[in-house]
C-alpha positions as CSV (number, residue, x, y, z in Angstrom):
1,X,-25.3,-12.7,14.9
2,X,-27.5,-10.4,13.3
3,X,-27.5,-9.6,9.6
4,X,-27.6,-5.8,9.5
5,X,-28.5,-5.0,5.6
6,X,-28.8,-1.2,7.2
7,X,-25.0,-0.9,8.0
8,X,-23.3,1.9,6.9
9,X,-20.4,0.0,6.0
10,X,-20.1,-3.5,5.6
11,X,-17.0,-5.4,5.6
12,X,-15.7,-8.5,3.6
13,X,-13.4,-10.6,5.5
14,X,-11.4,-13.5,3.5
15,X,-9.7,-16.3,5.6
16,X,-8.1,-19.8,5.0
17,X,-5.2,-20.9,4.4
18,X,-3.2,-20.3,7.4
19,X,-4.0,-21.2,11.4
20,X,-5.5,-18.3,13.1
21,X,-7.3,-17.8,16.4
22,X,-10.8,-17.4,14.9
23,X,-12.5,-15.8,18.1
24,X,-9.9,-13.5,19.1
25,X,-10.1,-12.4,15.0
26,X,-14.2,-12.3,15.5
27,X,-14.3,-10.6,18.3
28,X,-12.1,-8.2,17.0
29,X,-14.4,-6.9,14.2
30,X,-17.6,-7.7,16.3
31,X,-16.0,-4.8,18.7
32,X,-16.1,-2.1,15.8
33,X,-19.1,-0.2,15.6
34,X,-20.6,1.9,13.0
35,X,-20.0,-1.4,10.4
36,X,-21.1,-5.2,10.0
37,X,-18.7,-7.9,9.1
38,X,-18.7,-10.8,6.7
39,X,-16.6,-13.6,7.0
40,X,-15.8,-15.6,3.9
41,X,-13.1,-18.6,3.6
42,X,-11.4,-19.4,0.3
43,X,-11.5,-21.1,-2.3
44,X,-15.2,-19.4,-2.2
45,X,-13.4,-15.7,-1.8
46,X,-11.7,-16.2,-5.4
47,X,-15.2,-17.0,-7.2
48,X,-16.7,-14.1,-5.2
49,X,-14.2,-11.9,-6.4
50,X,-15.2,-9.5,-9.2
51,X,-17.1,-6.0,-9.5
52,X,-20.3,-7.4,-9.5
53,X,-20.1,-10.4,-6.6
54,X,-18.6,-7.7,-4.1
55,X,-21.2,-4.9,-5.2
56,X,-22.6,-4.8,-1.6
57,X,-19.2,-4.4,0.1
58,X,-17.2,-1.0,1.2
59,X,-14.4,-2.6,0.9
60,X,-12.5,-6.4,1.5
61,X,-9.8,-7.6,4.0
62,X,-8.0,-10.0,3.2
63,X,-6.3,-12.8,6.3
64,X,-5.9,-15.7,3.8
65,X,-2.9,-17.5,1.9
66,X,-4.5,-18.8,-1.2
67,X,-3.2,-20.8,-4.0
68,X,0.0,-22.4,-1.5
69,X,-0.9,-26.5,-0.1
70,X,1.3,-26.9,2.8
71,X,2.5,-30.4,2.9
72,X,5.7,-30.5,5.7
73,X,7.9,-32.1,5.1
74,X,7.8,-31.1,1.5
75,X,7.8,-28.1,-0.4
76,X,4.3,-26.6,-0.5
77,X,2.7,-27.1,-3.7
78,X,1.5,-23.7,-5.3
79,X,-1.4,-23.2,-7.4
80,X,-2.1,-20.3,-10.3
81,X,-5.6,-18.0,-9.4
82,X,-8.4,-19.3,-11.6
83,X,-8.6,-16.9,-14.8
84,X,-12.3,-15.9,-13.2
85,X,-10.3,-14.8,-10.1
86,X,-7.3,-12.9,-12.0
87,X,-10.0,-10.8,-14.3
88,X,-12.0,-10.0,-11.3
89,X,-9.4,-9.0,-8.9
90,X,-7.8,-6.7,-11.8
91,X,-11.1,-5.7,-12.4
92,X,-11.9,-4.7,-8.5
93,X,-8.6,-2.8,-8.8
94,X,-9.6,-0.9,-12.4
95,X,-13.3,-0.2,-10.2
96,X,-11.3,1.4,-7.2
97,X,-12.5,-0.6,-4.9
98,X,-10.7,-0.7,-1.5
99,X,-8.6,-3.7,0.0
100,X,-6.6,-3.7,3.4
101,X,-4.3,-6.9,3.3
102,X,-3.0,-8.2,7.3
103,X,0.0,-10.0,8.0
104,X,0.1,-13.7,5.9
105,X,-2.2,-12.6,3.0
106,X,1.0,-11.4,2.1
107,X,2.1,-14.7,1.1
108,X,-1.2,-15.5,-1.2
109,X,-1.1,-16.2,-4.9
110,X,2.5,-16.6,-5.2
111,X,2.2,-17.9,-9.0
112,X,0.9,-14.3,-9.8
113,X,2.7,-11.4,-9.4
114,X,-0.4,-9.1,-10.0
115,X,-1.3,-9.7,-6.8
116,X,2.3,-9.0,-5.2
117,X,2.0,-5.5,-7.0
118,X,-1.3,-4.7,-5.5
119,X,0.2,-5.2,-2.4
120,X,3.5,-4.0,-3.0
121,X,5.2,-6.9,-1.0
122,X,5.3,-10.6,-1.0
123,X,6.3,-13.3,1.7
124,X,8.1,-16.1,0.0
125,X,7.2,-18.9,2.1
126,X,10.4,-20.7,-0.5
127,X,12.3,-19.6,-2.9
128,X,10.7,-17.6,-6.1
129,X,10.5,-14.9,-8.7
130,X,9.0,-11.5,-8.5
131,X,9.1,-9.9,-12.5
132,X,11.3,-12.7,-13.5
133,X,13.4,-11.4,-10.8
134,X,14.7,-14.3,-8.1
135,X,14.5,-14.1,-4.4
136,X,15.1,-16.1,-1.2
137,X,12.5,-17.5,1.0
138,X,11.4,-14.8,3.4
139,X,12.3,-14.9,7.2
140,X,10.0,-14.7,10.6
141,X,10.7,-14.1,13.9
142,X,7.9,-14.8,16.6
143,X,7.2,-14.1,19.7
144,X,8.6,-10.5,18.4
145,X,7.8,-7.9,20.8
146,X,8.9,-4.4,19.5
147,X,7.4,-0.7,18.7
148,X,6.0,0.5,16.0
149,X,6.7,3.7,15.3
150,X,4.4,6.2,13.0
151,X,6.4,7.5,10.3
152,X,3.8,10.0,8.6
153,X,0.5,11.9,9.9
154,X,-2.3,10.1,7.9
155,X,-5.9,9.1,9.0
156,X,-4.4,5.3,9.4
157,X,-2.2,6.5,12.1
158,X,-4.9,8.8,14.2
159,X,-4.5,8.0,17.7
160,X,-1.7,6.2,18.0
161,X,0.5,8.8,18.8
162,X,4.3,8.8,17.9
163,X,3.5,4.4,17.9
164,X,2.8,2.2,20.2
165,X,4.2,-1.8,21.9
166,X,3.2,-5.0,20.2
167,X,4.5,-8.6,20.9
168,X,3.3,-10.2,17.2
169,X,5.2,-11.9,14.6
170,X,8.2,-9.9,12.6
171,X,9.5,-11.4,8.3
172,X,12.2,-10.3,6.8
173,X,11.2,-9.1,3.3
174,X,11.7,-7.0,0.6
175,X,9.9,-4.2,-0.7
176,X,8.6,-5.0,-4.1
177,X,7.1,-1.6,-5.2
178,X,8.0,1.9,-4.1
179,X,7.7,5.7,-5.3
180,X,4.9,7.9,-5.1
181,X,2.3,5.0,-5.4
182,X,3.3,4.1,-1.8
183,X,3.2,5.5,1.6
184,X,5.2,4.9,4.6
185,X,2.8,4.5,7.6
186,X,5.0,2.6,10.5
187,X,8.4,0.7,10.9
188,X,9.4,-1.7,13.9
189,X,12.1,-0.5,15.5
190,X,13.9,-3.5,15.3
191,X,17.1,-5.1,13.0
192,X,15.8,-6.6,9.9
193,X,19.3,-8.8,8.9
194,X,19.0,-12.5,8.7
195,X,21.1,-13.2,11.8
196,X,17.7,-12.1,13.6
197,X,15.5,-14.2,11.4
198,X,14.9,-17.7,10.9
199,X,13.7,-19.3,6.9
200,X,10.9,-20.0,6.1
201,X,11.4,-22.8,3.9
202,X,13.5,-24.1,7.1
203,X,10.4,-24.0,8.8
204,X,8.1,-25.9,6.4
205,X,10.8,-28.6,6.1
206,X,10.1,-29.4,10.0
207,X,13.1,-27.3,11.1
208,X,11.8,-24.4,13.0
209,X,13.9,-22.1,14.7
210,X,17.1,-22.2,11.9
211,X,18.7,-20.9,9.2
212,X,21.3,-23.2,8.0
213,X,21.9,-22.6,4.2
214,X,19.9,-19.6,3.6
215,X,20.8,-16.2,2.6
216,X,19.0,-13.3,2.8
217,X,19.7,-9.3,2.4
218,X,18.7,-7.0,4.8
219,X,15.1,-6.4,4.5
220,X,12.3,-3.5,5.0
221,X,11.3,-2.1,8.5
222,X,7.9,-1.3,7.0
223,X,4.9,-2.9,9.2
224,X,2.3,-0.9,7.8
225,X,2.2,1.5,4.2
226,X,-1.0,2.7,2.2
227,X,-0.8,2.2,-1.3
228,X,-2.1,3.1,-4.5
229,X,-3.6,-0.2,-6.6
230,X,-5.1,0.4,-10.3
231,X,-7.5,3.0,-9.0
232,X,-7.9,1.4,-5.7
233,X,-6.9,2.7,-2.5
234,X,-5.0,-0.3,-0.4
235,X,-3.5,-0.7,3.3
236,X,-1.0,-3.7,4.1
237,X,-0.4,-4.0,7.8
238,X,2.4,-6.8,8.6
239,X,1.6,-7.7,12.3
240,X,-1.5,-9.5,13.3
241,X,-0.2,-13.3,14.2
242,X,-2.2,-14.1,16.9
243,X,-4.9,-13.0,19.8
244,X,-2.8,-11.1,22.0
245,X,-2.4,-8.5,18.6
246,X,-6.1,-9.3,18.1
247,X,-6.9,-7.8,21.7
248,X,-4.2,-4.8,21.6
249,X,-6.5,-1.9,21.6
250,X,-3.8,0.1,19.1
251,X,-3.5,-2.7,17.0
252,X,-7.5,-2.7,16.8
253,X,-7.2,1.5,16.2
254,X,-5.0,0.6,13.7
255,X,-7.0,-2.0,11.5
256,X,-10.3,0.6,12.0
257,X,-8.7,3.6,10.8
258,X,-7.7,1.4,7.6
259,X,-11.2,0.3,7.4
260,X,-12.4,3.7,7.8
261,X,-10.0,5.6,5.6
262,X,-9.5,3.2,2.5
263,X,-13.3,3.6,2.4
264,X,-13.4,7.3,2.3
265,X,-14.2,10.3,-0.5
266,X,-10.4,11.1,0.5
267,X,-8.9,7.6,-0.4
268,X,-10.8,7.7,-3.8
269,X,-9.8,10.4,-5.1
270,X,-5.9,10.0,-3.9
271,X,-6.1,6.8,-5.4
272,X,-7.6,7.7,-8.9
273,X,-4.6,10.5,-8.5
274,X,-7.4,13.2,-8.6
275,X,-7.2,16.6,-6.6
């Protein structure tokens, strides 16, 4: 691969931390022209994370599940960010610069709600607290094949019409933060109660497929929303479990636009709340 230092937009990818088809993922990005990609694994994303170590990057994406261990049977032991890693992020937030966050990086840094708030959503892989406020393990259904439908006319959504098919993976979640911060971009059409989920913590006790002892409310239909961060503008796009999503051609649309729009004069100034 060629290192293009003349790109007019250059990507930082963060991974690790979760099991992922790594070439479907690669040649996902390598398919997007008009930008270069860099790949980056944690732990090595959290030192690289402050104003000055991402200077020559338009923007991060973020695939990764720090500060969890899995360790199945047992609970997964959880980690706090280093206190490098929390002032840098904050400050990458306070700087405006732009994050997109797919599918399990919503589960990252569970310890730290700062980095729930930026997102506006977490995935409790067991049970926890958002704001001193408890909350169940989170729910996933996979293979889930359902359509996602476009909710609002916004540069994320161009080209995808009123939605579009995808067979990915579905949680059950909560919204953590809403109002005017936030905006809708696409909901499954599907039925997010707990009799169509399975836990999580189920699942990383060696029992997949059940839900035997947990509870959970009805949760968000939201697969995709745009979201004001500090000063940054931000995308979260639930789906993206595996290669088949990799390879969808909408689902690719999708994580461009993102790309292309959190990076944009527009997303600036809607995120510093300028006219």
């Amino acid at each position: 691969m060629v290192i293009r230092y003349d790109s007019p937009l250059n990507l930082l990818v963060s991974t690790k931390g979760h099991p992922f088809d790594r070439n479907a993922f690669s040649d996902m990005f390598d398919a997007m022209r008009g930008m270069t990609w860099t790949h980056i694994e944690q732990p090595a994303t959290a030192a690289l994370l402050s104003p000055e170590g991402c200077a020559d990057f338009d923007a991060i994406l973020f695939y990764d599940v720090p500060g969890l261990q899995f360790r199945t049977p047992e609970p997964p032991a959880l980690f706090d960010p280093p206190e490098t890693m929390k002032a840098g992020f904050t400050a990458l937030l306070d700087a405006g610069k732009p994050m997109i966050f797919l599918h399990h990086a919503m589960a990252g840094w569970p310890t730290w709600d700062p980095y729930a708030e930026a997102i506006g959503a977490r995935f409790f892989y067991q049970p926890g607290t958002y704001k001193d406020r408890p909350y169940p393990d989170s729910g996933y259904l996979f293979p889930a094949t359902y359509r996602a439908k476009v909710l609002a006319k916004h540069p994320v959504t161009s080209g995808l019409g009123d939605g579009f098919e995808v067979t990915d993976e579905l949680y059950l979640f909560e919204m953590l933060e809403t109002g005017d911060d936030l905006i809708p971009l696409l909901a499954a059409e599907h039925r997010f109660t707990m009799d169509e989920f399975y836990s999580a913590k189920n699942a990383l006790e060696a029992r997949m497929w059940t839900r035997d002892g947990w509870t959970h409310g009805p949760g968000t239909n939201l697969v995709a929303w745009a979201k004001r961060s500090g000063n940054a503008p931000t995308v979260t796009v639930q789906m993206g479990n595996d290669g088949k999503t990799f390879g969808n051609e909408n689902f690719r649309t999708l994580v461009r636009n993102a790309v292309d729009w959190v990076t944009s004069d527009e997303a600036a100034r809607w995120a510093r709340n300028a006219a």
